[in-house]
C-alpha positions as CSV (number, residue, x, y, z in Angstrom):
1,X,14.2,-14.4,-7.8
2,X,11.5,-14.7,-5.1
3,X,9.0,-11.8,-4.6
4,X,9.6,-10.1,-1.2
5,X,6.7,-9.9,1.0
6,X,5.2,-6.0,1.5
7,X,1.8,-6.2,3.4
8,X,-0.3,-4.1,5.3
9,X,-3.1,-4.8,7.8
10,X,-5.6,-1.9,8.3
11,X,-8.3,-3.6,10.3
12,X,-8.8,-6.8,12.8
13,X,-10.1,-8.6,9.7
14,X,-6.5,-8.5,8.3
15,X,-4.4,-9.8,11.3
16,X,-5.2,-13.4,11.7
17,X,-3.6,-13.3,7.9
18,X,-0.4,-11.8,9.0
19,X,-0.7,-13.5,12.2
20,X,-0.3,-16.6,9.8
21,X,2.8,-15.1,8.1
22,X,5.0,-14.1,10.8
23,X,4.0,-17.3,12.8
24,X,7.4,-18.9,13.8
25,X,9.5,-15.9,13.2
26,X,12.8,-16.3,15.5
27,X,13.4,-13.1,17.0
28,X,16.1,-11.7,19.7
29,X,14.5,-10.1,22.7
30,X,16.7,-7.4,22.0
31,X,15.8,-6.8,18.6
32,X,12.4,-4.7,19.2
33,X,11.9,-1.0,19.7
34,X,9.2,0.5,21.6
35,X,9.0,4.5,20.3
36,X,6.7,6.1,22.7
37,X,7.3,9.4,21.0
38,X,6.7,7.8,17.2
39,X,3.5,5.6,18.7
40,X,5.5,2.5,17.3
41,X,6.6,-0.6,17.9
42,X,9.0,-2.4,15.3
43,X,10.6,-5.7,15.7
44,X,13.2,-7.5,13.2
45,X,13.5,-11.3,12.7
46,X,13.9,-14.2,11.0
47,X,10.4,-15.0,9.3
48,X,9.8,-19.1,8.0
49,X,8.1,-18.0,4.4
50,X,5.0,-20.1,4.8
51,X,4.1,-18.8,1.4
52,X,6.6,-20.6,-0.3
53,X,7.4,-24.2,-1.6
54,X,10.6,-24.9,0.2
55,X,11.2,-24.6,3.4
56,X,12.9,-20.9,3.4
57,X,13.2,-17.9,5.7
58,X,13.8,-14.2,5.3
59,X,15.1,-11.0,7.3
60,X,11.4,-8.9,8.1
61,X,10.6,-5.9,9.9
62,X,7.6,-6.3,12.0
63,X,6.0,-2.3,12.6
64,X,2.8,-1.8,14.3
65,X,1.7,2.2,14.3
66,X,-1.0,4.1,16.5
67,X,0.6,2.7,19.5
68,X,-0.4,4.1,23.0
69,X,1.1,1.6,25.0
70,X,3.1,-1.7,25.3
71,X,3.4,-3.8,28.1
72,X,6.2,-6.5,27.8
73,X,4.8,-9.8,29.9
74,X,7.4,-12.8,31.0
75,X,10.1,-10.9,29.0
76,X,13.3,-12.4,28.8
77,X,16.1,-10.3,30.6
78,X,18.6,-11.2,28.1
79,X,18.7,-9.0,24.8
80,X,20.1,-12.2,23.0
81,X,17.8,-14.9,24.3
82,X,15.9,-15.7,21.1
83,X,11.5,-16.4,20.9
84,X,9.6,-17.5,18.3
85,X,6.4,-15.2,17.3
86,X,3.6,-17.7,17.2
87,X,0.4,-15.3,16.9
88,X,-0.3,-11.8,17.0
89,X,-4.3,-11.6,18.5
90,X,-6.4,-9.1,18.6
91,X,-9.6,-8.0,20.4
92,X,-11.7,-4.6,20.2
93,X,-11.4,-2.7,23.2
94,X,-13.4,0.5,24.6
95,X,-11.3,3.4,23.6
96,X,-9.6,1.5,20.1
97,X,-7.5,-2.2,19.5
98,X,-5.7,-4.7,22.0
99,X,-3.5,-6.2,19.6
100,X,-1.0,-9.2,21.7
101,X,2.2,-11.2,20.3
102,X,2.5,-13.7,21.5
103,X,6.0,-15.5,21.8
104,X,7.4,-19.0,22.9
105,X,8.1,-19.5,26.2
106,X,5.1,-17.3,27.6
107,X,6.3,-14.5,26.5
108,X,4.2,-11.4,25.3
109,X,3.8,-7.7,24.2
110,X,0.2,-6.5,24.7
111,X,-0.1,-2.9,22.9
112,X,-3.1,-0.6,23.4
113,X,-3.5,1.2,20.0
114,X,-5.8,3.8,18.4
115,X,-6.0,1.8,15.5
116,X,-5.0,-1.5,13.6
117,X,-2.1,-0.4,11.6
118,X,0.5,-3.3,10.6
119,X,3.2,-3.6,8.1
120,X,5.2,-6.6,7.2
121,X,7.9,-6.5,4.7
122,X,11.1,-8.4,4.1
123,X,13.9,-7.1,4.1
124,X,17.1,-9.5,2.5
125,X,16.3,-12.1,0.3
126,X,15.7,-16.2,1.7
127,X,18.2,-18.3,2.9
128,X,16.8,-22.4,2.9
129,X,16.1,-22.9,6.4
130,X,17.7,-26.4,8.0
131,X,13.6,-27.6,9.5
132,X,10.1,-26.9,9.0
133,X,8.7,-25.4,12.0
134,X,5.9,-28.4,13.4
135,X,3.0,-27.6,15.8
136,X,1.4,-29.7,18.0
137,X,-2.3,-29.8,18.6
């Protein structure tokens, strides 16, 4: 049995790590929710487990906390139009973070937030994937 993944990332020094894990996680436009209310934004996909040996992904829930805004930029208007995460970036702003995903296709959320405060955990257990995700430089 393979360990599920439960991480959280409390400060910019700790997002180019998860950055890393959820890079190439398939994820349905649909499949986000921004909770004004909460100040959160969650997002389920398929996450490529980097971490491991073969070439496996799992079900994982994105959440990001302390969220005053989100801006959706180049969003696809179809729920079931799927992206691939490749980074989540960060950069220190006036009043707090600026914390960007970044998606295939020029897609992006860009979320004001008080504070860095990220969890990543799986959620079913891996499945082998049919590829290895390859990047071009």
């Amino acid at each position: 049995m393979t360990e599920a993944l439960h991480i959280r990332g409390e400060s910019a020094d700790d997002v180019p790590a998860i950055s890393a894990l959820v890079q190439d996680m398939a994820v349905k436009a649909g499949e986000l929710a921004w909770l004004p209310a909460q100040r959160r934004l969650a997002l389920v996909g398929n996450r490529f487990r980097w971490e491991a040996k073969d070439a496996t992904r799992v079900r994982s829930a994105l959440r990001i906390d302390h969220v005053r805004s989100a801006q959706r930029l180049d969003w696809p208007p179809d729920g079931a139009t799927v992206l691939a995460l490749l980074a989540i970036e960060t950069a220190i702003e006036m009043a707090g973070e600026r914390l960007t995903l970044v998606f295939s296709g020029g897609a992006a959320l860009r979320l004001e937030a008080e504070v860095i405060d990220i969890s990543l955990d799986d959620i079913s257990g891996p499945w082998g994937a049919s590829s290895r995700p390859k990047h071009r430089l």
